[in-house]
PDB file of N, CA, C and O in Angstrom:
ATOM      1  N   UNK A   1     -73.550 241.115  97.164  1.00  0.00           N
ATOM      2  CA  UNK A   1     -73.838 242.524  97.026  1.00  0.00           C
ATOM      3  C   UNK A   1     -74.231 242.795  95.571  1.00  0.00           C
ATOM      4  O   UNK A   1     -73.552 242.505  94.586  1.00  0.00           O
ATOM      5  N   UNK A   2     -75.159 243.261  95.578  1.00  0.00           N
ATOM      6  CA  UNK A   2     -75.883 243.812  94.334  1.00  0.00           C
ATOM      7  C   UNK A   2     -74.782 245.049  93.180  1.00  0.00           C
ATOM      8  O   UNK A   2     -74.158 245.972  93.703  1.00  0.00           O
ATOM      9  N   UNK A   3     -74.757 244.839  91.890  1.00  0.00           N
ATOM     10  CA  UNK A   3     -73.769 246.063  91.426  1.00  0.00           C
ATOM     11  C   UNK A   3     -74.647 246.298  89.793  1.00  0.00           C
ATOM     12  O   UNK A   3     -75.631 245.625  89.487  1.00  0.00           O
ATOM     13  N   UNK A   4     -74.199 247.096  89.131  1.00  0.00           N
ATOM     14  CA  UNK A   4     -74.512 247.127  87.664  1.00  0.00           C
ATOM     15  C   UNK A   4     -72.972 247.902  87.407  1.00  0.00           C
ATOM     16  O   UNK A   4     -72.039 248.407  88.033  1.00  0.00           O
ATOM     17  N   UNK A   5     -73.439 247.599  86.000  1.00  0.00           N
ATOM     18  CA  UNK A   5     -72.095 247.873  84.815  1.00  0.00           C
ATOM     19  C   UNK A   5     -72.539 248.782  83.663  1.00  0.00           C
ATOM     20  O   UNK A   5     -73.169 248.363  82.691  1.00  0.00           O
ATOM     21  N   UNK A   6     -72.220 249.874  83.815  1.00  0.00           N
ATOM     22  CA  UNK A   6     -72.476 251.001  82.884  1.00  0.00           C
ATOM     23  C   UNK A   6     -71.522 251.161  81.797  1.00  0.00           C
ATOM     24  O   UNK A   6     -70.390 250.678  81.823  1.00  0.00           O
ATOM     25  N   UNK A   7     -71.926 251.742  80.991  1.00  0.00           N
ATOM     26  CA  UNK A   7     -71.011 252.569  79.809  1.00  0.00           C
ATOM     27  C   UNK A   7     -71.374 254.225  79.435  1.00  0.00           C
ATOM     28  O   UNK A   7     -72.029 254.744  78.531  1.00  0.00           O
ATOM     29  N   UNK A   8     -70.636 254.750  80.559  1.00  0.00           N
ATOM     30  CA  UNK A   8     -71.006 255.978  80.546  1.00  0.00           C
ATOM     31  C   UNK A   8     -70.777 256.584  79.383  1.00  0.00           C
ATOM     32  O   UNK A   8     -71.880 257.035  79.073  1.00  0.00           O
ATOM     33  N   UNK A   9     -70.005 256.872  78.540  1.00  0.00           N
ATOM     34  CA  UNK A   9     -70.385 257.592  77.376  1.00  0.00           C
ATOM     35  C   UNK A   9     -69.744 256.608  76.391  1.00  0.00           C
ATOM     36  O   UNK A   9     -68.694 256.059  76.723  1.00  0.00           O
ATOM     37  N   UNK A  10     -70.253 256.371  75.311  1.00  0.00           N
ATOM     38  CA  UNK A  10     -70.506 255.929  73.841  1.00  0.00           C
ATOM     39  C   UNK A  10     -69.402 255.603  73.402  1.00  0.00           C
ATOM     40  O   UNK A  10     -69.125 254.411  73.262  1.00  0.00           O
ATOM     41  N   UNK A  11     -68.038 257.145  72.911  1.00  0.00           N
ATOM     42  CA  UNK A  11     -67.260 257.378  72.525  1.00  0.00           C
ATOM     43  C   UNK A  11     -66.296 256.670  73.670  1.00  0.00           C
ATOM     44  O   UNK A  11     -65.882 255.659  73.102  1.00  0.00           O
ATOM     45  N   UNK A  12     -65.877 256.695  74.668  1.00  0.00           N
ATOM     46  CA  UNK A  12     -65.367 256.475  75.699  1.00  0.00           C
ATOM     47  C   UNK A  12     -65.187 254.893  75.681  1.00  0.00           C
ATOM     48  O   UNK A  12     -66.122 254.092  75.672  1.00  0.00           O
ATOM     49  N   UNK A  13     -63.631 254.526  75.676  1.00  0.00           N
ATOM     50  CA  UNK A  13     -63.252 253.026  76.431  1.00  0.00           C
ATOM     51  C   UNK A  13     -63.362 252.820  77.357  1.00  0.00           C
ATOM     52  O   UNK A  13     -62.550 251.983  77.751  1.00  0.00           O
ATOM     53  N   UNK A  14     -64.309 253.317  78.372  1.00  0.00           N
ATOM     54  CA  UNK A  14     -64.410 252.837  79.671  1.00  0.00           C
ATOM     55  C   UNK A  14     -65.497 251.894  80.191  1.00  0.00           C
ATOM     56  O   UNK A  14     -66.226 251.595  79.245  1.00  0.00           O
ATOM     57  N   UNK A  15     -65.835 251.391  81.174  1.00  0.00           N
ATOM     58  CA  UNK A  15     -66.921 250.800  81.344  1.00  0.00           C
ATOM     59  C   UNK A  15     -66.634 251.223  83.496  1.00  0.00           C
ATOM     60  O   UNK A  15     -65.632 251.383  84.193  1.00  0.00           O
ATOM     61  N   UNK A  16     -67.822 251.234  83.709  1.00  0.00           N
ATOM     62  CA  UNK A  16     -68.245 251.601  85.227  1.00  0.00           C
ATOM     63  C   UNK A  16     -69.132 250.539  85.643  1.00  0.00           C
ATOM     64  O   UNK A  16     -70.156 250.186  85.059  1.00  0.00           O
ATOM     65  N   UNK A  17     -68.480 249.902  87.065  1.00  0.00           N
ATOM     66  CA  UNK A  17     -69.378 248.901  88.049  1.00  0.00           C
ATOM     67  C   UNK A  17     -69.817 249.918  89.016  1.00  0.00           C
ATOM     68  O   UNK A  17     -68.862 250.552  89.466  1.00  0.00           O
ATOM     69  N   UNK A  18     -71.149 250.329  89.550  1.00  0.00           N
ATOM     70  CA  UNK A  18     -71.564 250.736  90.828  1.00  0.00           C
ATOM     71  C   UNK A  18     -72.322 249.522  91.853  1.00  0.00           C
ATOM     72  O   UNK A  18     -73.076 248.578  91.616  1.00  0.00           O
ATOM     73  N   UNK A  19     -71.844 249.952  92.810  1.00  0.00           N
ATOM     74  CA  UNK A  19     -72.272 248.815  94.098  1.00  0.00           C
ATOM     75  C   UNK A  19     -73.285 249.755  94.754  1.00  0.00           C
ATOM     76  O   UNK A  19     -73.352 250.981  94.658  1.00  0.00           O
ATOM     77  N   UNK A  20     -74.126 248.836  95.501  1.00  0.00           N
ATOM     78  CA  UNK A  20     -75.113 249.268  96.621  1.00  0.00           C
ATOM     79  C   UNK A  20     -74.411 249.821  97.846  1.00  0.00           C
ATOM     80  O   UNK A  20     -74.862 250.543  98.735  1.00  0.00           O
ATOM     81  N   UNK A  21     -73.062 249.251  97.662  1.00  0.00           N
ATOM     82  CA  UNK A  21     -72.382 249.836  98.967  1.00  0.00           C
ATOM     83  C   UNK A  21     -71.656 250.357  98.769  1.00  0.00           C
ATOM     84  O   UNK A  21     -71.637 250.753  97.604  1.00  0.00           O
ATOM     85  N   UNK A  22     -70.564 250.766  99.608  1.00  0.00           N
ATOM     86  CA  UNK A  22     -69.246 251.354  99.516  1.00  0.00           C
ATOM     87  C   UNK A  22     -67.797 250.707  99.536  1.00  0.00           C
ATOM     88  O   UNK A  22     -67.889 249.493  99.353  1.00  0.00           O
ATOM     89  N   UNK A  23     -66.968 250.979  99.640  1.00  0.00           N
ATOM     90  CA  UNK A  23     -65.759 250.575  99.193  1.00  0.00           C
ATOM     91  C   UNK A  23     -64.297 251.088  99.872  1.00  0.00           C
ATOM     92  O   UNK A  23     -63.724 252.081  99.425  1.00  0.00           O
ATOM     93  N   UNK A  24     -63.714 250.237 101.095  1.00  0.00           N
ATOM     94  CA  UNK A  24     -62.653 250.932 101.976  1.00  0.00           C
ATOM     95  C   UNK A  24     -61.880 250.552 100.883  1.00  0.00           C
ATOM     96  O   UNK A  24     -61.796 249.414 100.422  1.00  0.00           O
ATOM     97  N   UNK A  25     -61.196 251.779 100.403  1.00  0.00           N
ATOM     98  CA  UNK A  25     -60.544 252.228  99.480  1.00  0.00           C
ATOM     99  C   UNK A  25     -58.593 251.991 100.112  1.00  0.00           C
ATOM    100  O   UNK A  25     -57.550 251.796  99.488  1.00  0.00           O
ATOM    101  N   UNK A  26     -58.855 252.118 101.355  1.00  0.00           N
ATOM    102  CA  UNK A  26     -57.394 251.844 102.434  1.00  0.00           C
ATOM    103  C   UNK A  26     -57.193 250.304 102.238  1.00  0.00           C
ATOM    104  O   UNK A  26     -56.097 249.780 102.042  1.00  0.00           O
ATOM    105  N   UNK A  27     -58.469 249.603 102.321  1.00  0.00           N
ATOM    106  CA  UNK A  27     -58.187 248.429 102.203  1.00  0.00           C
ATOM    107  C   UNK A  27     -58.200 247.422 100.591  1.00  0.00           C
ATOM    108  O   UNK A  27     -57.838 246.322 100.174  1.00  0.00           O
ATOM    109  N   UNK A  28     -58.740 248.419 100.216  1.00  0.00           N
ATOM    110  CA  UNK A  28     -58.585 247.819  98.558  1.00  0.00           C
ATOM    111  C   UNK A  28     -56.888 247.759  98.495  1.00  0.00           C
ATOM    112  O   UNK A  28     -56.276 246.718  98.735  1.00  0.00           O
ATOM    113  N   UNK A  29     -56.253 248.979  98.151  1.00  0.00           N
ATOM    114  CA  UNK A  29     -55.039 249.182  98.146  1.00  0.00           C
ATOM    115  C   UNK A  29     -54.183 248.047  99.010  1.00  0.00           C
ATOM    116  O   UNK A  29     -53.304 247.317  98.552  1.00  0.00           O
ATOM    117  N   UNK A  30     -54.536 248.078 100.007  1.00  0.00           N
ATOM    118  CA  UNK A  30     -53.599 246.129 100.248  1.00  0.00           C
ATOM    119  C   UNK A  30     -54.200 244.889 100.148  1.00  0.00           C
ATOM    120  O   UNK A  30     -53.831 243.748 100.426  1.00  0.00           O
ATOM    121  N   UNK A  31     -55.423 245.471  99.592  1.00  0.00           N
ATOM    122  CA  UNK A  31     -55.996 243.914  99.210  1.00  0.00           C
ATOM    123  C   UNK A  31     -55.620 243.353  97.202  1.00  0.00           C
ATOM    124  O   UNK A  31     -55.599 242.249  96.659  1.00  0.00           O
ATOM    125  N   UNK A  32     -55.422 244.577  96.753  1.00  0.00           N
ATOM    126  CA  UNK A  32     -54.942 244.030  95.431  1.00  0.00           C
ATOM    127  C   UNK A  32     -53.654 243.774  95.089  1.00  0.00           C
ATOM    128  O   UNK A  32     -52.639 244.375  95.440  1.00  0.00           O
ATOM    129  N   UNK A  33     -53.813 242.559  94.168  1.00  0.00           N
ATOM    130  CA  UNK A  33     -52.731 241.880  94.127  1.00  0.00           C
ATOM    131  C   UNK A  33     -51.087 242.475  93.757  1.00  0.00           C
ATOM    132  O   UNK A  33     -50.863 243.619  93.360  1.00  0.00           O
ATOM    133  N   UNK A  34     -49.559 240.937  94.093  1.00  0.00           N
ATOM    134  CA  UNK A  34     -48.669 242.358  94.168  1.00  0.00           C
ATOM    135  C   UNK A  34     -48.650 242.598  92.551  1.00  0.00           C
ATOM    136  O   UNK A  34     -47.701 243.242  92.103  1.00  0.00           O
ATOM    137  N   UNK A  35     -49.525 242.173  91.768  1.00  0.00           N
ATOM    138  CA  UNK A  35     -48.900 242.539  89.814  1.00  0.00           C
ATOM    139  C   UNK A  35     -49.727 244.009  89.993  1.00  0.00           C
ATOM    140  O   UNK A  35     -49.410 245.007  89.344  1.00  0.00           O
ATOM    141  N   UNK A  36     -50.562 243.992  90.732  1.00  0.00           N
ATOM    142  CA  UNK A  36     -51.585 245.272  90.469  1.00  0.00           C
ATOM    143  C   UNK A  36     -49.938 246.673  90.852  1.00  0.00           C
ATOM    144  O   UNK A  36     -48.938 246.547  91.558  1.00  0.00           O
ATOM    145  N   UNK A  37     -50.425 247.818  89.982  1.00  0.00           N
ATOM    146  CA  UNK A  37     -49.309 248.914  90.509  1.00  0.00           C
ATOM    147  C   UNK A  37     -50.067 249.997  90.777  1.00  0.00           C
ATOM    148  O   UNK A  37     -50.789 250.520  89.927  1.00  0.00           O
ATOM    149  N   UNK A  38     -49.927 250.505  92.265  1.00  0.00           N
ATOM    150  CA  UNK A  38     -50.875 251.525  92.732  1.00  0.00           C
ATOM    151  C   UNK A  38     -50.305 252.929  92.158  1.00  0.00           C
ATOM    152  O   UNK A  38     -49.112 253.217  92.264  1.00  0.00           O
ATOM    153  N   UNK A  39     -51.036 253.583  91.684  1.00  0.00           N
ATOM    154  CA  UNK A  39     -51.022 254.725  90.879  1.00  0.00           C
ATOM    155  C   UNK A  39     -50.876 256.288  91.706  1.00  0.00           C
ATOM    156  O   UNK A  39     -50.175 257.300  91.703  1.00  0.00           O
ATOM    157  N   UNK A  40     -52.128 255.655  92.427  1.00  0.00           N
ATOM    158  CA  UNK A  40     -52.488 257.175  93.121  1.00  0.00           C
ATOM    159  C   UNK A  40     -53.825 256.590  94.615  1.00  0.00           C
ATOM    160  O   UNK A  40     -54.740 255.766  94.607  1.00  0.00           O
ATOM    161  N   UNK A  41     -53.203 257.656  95.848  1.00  0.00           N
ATOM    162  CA  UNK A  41     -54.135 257.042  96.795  1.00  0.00           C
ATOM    163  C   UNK A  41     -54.464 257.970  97.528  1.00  0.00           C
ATOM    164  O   UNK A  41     -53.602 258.362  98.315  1.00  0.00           O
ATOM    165  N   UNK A  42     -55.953 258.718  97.537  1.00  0.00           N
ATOM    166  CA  UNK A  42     -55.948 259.923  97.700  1.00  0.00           C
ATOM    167  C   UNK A  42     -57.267 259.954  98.821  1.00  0.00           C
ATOM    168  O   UNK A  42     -57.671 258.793  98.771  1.00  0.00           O
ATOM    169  N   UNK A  43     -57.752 260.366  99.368  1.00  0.00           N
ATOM    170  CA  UNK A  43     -58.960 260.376 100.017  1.00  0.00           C
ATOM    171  C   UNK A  43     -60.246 260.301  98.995  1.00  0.00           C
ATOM    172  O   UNK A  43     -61.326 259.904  99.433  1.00  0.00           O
ATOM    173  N   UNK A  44     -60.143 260.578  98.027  1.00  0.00           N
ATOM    174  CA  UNK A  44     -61.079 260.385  96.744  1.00  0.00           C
ATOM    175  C   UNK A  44     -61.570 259.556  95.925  1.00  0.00           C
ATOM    176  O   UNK A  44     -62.665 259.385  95.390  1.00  0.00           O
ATOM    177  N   UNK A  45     -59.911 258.743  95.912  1.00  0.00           N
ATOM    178  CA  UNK A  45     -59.944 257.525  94.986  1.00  0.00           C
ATOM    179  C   UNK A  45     -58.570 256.930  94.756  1.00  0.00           C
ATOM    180  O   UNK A  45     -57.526 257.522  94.481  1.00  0.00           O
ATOM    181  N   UNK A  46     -58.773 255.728  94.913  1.00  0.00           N
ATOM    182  CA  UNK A  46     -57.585 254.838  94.463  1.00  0.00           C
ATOM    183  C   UNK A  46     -57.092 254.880  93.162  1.00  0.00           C
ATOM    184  O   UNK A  46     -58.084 255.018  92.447  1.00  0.00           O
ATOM    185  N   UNK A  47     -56.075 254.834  92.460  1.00  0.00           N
ATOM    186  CA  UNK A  47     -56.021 254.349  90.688  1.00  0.00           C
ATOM    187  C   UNK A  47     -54.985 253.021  90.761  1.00  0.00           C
ATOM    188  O   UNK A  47     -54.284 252.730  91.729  1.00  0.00           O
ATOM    189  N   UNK A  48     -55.027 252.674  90.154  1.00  0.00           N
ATOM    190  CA  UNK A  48     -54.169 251.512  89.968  1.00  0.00           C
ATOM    191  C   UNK A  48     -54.450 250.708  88.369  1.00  0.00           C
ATOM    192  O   UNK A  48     -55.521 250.761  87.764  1.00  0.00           O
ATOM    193  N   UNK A  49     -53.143 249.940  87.869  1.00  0.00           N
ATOM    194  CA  UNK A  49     -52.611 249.584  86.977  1.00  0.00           C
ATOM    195  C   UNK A  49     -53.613 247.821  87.383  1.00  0.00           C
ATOM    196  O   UNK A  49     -53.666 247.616  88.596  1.00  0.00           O
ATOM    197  N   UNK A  50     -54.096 247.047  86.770  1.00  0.00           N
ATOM    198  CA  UNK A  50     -54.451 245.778  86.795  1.00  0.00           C
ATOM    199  C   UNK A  50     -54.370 245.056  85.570  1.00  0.00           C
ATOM    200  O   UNK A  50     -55.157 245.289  84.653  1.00  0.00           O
ATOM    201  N   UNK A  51     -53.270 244.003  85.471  1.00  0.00           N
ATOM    202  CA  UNK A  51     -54.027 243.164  84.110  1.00  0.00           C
ATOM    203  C   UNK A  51     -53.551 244.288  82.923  1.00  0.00           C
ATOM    204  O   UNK A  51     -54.397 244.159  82.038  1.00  0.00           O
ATOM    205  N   UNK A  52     -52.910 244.975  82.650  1.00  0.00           N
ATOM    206  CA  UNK A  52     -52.485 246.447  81.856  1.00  0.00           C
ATOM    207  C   UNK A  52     -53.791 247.109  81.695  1.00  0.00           C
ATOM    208  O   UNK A  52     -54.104 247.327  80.525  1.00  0.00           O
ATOM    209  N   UNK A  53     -54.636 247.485  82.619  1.00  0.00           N
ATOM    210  CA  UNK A  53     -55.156 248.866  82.221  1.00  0.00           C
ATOM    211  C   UNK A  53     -55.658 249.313  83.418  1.00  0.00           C
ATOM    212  O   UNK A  53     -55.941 248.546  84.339  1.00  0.00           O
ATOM    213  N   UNK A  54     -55.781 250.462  83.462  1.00  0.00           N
ATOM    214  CA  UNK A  54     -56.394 251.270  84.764  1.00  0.00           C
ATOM    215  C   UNK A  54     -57.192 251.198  85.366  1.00  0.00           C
ATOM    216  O   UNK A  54     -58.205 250.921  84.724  1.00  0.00           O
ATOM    217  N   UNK A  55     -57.411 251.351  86.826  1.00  0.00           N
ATOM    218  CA  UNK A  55     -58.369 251.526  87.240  1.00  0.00           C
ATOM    219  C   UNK A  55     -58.513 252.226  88.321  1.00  0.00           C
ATOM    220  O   UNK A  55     -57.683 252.230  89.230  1.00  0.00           O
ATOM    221  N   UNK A  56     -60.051 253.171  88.320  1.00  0.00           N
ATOM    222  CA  UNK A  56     -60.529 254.103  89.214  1.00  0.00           C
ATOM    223  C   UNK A  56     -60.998 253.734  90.695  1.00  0.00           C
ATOM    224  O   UNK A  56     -60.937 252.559  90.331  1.00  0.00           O
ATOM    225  N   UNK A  57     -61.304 253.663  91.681  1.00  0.00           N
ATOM    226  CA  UNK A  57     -61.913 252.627  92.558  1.00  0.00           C
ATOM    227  C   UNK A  57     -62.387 253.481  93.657  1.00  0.00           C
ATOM    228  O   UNK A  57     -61.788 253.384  94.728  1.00  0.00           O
ATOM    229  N   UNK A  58     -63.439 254.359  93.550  1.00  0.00           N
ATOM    230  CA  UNK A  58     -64.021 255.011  94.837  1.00  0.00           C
ATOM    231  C   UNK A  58     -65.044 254.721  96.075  1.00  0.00           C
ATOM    232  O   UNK A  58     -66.073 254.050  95.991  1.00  0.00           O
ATOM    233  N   UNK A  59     -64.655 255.224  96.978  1.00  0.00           N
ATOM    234  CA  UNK A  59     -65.049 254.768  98.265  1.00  0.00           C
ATOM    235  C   UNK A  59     -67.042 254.653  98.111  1.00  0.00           C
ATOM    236  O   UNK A  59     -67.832 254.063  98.848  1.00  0.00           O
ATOM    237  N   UNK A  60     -67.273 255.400  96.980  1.00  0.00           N
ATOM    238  CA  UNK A  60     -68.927 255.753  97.068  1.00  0.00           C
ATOM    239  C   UNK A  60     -69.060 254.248  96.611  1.00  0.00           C
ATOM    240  O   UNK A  60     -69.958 253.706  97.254  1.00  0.00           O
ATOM    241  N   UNK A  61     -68.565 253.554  95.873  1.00  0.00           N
ATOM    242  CA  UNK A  61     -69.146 252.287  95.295  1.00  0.00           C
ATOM    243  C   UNK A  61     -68.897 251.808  93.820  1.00  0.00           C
ATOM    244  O   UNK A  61     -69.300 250.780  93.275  1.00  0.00           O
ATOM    245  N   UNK A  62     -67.884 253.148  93.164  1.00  0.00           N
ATOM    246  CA  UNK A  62     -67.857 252.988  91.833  1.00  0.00           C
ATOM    247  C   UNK A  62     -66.455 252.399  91.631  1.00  0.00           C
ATOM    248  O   UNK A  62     -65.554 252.858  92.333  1.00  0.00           O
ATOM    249  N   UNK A  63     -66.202 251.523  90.831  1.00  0.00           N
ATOM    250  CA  UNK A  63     -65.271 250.813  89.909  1.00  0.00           C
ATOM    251  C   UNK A  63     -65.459 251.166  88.587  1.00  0.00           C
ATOM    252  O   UNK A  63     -66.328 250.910  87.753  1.00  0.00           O
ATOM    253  N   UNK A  64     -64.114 252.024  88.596  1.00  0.00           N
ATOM    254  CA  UNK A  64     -63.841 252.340  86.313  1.00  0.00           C
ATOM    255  C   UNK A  64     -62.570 251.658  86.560  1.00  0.00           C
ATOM    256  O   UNK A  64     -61.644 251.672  87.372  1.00  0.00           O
ATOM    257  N   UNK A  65     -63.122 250.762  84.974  1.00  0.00           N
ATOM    258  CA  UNK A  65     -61.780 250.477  84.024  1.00  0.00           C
ATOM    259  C   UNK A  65     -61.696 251.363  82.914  1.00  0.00           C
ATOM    260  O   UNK A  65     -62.656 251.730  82.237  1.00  0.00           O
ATOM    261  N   UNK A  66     -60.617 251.660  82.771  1.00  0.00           N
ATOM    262  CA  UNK A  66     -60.055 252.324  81.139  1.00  0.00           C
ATOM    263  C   UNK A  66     -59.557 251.950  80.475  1.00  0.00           C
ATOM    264  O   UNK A  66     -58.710 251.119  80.805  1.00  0.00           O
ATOM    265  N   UNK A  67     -59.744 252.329  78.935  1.00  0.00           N
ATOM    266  CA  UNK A  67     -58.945 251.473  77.829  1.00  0.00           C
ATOM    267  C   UNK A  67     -59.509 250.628  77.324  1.00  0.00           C
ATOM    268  O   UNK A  67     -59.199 250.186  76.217  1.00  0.00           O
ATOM    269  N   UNK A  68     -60.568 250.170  78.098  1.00  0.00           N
ATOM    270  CA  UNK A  68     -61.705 248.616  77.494  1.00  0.00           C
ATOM    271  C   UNK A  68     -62.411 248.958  77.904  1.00  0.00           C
ATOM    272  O   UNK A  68     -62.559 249.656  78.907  1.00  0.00           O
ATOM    273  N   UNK A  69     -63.451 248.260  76.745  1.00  0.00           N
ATOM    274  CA  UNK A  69     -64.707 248.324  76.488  1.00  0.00           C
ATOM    275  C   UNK A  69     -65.133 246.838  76.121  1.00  0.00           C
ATOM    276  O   UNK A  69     -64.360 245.923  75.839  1.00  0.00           O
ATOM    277  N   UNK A  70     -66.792 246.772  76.193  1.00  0.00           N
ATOM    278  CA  UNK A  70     -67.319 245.479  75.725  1.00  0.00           C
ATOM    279  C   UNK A  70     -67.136 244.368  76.636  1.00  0.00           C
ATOM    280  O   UNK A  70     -67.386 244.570  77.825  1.00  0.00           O
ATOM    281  N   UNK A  71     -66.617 242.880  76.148  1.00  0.00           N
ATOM    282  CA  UNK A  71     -66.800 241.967  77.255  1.00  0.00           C
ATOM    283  C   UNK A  71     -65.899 241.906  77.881  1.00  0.00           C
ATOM    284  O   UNK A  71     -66.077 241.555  79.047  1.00  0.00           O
ATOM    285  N   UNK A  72     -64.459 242.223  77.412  1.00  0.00           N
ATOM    286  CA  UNK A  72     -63.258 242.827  77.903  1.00  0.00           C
ATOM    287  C   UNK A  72     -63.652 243.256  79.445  1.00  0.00           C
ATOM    288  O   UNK A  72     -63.573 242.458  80.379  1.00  0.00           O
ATOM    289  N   UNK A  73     -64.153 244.826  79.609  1.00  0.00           N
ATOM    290  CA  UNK A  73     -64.191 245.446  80.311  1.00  0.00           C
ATOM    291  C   UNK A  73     -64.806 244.692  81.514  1.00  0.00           C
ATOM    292  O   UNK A  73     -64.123 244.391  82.493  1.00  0.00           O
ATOM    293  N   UNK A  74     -66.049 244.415  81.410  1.00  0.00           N
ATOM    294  CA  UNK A  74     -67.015 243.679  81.719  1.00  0.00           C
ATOM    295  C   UNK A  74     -66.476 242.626  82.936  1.00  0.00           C
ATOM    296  O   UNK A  74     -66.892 242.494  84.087  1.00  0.00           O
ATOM    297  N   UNK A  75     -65.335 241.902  82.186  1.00  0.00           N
ATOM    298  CA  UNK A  75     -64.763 240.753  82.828  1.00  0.00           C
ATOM    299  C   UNK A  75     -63.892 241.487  83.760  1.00  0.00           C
ATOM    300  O   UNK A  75     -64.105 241.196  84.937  1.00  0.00           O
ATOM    301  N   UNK A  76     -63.181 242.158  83.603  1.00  0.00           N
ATOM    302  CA  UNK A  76     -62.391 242.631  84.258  1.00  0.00           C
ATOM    303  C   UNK A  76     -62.743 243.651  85.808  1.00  0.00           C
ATOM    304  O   UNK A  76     -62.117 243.749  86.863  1.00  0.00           O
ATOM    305  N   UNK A  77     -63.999 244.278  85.333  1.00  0.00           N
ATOM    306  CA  UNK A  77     -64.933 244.697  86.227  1.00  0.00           C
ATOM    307  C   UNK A  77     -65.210 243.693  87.488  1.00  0.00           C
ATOM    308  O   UNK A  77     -64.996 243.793  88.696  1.00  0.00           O
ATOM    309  N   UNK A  78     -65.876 242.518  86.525  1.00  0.00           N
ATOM    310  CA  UNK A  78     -66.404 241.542  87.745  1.00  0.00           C
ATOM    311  C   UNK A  78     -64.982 240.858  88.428  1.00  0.00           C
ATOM    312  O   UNK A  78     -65.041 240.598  89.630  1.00  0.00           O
ATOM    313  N   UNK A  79     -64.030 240.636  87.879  1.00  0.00           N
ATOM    314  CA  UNK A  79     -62.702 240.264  88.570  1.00  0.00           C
ATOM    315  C   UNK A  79     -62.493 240.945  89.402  1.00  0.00           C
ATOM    316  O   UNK A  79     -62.356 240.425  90.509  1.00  0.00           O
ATOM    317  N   UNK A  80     -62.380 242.276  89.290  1.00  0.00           N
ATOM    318  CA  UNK A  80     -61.395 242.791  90.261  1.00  0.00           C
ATOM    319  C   UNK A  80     -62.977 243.295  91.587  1.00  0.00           C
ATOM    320  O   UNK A  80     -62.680 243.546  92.755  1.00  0.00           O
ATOM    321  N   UNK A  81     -64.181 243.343  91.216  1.00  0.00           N
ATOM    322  CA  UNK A  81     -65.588 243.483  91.806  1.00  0.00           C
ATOM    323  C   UNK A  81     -65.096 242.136  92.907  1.00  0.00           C
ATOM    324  O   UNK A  81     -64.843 242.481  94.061  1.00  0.00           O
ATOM    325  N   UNK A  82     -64.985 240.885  92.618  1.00  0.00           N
ATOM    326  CA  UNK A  82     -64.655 239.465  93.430  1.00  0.00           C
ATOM    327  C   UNK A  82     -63.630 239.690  94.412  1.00  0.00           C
ATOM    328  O   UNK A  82     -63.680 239.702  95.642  1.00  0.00           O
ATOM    329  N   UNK A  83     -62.471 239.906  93.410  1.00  0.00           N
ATOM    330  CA  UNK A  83     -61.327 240.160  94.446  1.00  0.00           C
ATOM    331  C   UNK A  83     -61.570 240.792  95.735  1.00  0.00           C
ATOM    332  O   UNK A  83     -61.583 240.243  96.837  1.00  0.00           O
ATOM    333  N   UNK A  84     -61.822 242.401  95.365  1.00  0.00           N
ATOM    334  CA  UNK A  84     -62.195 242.981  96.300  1.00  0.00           C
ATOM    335  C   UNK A  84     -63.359 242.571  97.698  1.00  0.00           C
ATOM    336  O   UNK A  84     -63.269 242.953  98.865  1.00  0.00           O
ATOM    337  N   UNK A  85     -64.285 241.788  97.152  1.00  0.00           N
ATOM    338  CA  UNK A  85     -65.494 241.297  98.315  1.00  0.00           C
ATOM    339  C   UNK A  85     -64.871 240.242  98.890  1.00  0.00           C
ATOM    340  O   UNK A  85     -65.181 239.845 100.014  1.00  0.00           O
ATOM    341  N   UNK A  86     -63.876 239.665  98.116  1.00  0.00           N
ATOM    342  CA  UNK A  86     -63.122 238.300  99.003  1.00  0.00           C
ATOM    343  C   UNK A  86     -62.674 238.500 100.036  1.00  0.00           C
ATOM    344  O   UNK A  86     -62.795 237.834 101.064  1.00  0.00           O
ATOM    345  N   UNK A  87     -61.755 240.039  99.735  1.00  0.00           N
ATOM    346  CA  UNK A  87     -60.864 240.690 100.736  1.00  0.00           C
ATOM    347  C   UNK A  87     -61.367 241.055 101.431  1.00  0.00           C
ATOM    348  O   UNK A  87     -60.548 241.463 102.255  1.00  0.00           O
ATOM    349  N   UNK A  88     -62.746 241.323 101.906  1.00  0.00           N
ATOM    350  CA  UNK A  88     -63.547 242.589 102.922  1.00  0.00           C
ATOM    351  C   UNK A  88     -63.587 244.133 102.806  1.00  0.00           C
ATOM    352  O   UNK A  88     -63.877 244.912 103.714  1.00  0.00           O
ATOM    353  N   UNK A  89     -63.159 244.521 101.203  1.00  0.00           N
ATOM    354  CA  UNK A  89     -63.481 245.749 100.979  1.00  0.00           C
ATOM    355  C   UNK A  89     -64.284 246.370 101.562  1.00  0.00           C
ATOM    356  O   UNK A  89     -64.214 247.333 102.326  1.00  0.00           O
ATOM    357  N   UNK A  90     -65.482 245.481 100.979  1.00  0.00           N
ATOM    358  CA  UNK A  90     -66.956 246.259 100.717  1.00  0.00           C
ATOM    359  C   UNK A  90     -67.507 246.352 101.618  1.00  0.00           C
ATOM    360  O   UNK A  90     -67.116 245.541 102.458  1.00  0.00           O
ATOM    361  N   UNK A  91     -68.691 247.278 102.107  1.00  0.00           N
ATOM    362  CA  UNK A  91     -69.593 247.351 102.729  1.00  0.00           C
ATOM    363  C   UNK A  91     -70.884 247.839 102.048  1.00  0.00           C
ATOM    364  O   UNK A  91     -71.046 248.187 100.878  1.00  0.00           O
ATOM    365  N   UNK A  92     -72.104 247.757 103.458  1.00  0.00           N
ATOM    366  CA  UNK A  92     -73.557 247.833 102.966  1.00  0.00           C
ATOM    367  C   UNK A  92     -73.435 249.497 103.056  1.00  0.00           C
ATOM    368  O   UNK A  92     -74.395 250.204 102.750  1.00  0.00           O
TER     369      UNK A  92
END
């Protein structure tokens, strides 16, 4: 599945993966691992703790990390981007 990795604003430690597809957000939540700590699970969006820093995870296709930036982020993006397609998150 096709994705890119944004840096939505400048100032901002965050970095954003968007996918071509979408993202069962029901199934993310038992597909991440048990160190991951689920935050919040809402019809909107997942949050969860990974690796110590946050993350956003919505059903449209978007993955935010917070707190990192650069190759940091980056890596962590495509990690938890894997995990998730291993599990059968994703869809077209």
């Amino acid at each position: 599945m096709e994705y890119i990795i944004l840096a939505p604003c400048v100032t901002a430690k965050t970095r954003e993966l968007r996918l071509r597809g979408k993202i069962d957000i029901l199934k993310a939540e038992k597909a991440l691992p048990p160190e991951a700590d689920i935050l919040a699970l809402t019809e909107v969006f997942l949050s969860a703790a990974y690796k110590g820093k946050p993350f956003s995870i919505y059903p449209s296709g978007k993955i935010i990390v917070k707190d990192s930036d650069g190759e940091e982020a980056k890596a962590l993006l495509r990690e938890m981007f894997a995990l998730l397609e291993k599990r059968g998150c994703l869809s077209e």
